[in-house]
C-alpha positions in Angstrom: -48.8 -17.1 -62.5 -51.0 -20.0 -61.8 -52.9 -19.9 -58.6 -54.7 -23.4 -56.9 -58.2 -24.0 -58.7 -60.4 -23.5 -56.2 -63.9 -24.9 -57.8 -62.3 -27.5 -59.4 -64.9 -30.6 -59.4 -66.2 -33.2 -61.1 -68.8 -32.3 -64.1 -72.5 -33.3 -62.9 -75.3 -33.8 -65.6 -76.3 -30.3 -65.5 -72.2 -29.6 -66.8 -72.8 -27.7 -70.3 -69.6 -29.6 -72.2 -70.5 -27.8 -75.4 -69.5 -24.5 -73.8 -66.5 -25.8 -71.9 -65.2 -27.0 -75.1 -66.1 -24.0 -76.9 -64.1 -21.7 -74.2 -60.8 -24.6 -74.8 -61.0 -24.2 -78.3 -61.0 -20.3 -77.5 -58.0 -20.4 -75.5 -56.0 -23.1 -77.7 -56.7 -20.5 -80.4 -55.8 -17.8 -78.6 -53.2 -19.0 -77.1 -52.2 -20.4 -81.1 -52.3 -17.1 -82.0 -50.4 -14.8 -79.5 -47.6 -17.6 -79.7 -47.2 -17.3 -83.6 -48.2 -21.0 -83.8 -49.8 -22.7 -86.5 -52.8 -24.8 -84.8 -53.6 -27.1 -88.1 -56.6 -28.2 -89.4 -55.8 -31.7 -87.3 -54.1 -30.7 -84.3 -57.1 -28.6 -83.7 -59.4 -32.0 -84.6 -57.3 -33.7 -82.3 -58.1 -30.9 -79.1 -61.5 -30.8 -80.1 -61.6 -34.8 -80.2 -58.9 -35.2 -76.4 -62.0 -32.6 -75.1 -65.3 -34.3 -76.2 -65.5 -35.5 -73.0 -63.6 -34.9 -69.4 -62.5 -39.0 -70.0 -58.6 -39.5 -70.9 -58.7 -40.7 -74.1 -56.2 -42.7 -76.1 -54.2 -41.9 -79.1 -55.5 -44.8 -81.2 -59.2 -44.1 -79.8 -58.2 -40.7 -81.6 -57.3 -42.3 -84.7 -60.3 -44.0 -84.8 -62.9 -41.1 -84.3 -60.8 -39.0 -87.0 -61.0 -41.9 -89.3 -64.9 -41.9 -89.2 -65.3 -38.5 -90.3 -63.8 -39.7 -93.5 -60.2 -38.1 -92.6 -57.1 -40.3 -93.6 -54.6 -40.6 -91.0 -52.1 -42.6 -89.5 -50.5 -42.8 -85.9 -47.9 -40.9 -86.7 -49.6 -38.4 -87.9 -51.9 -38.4 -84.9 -49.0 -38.9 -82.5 -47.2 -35.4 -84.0 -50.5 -33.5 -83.1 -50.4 -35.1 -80.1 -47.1 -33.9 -79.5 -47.7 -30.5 -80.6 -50.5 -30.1 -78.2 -48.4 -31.5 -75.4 -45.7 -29.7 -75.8 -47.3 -25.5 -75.7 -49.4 -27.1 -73.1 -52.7 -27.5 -74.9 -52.9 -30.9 -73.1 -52.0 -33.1 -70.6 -50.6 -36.9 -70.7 -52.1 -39.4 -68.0 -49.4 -41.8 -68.2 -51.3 -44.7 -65.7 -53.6 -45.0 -68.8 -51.2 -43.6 -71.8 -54.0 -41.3 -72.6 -54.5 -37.6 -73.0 -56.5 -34.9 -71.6 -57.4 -31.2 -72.0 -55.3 -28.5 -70.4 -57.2 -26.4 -67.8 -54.3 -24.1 -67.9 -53.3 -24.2 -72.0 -49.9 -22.8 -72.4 -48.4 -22.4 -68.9 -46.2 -25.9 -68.3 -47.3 -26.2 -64.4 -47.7 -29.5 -62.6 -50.7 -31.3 -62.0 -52.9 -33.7 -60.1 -55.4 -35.6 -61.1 -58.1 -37.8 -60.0 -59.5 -40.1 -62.0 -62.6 -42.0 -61.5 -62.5 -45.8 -61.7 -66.3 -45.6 -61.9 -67.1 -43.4 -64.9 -63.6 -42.7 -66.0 -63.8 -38.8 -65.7 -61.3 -37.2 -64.6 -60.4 -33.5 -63.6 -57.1 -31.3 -63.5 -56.2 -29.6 -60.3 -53.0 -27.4 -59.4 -52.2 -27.4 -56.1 -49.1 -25.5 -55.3 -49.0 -26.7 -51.4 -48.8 -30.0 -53.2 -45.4 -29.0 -55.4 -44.1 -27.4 -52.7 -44.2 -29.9 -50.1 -42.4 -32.4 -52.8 -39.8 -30.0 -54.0 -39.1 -29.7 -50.1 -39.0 -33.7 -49.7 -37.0 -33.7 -52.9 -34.4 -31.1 -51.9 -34.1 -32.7 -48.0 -33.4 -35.8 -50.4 -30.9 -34.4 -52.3 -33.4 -35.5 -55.3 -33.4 -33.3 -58.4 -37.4 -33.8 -59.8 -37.4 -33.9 -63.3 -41.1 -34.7 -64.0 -43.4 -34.2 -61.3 -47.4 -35.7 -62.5 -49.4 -37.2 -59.3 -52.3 -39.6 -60.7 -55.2 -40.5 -58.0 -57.5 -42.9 -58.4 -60.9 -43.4 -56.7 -64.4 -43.1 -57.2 -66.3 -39.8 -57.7 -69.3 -38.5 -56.4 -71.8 -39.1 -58.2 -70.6 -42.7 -58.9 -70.6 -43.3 -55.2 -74.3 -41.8 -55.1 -75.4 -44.2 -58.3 -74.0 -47.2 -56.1 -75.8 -46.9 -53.0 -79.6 -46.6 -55.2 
């Protein structure tokens, strides 16, 4: 069971991002691994490449990056990895931006929200279940049956607000 993130924020200077995607890769293995599922010599590239940073980033952005380590690939090829990773839940699609981003939560599907800095483009994953409850109530007072349920916010983070006011 998922429970609400409580100290979910947005990664300062001090954030070690080495580690954090060193424990994703762990848990993407893991995961991999328990499940019986193969995670390739690309789609694990591809993780490693959608978690270099805490920024959405697109699939042709991927191509390129795998392309400069000498790899030959194609979009298809990028976009099956993509899909791999999307569907056991390795990763999340930000569909305001037709980007991808790492999975907080690998291998559970759960609905999301996410806030998404205009200023620095960061963005960070929180589950919020009095969030999904309140719209499954809405939804059900509407006679509404939710199919896909992704809530995007946009704004401007902390320490982008702090860098405009110097």
């Amino acid at each position: 069971m998922i429970k609400r993130q409580q100290a979910v924020q947005f990664p300062d200077r001090r954030h070690n991002h080495k580690a954090c995607v060193a424990e994703a890769m762990h848990k993407a293995n893991d995961y991999c691994n328990r499940q019986g599922l193969r995670l390739t010599e690309l789609r694990r590239q591809v993780l490693e490449l959608v978690w270099g940073s805490h920024r959405p980033v697109g699939a042709y952005d991927l191509l390129q990056q795998i392309t400069q380590t000498g790899r030959k690939a194609a979009p298809p090829t990028i976009y099956r990895a993509l899909e791999f990773l999307l569907t056991h839940h390795l990763i999340h699609r930000i569909d305001s931006m037709n980007a991808y981003l790492g999975c907080n939560q690998p291998g559970h599907d759960h609905d999301a929200q996410f806030f998404i800095c205009n200023g620095c483009g960061e963005a960070v994953e929180l589950v919020d279940r009095k969030i999904d409850n309140a719209l499954s109530r809405d939804a059900a007072n509407l006679g509404f049956e939710i199919e896909k349920r992704t809530i995007e916010v946009s704004g401007t983070c902390d320490a982008c607000r702090r860098r405009r006011k110097r």
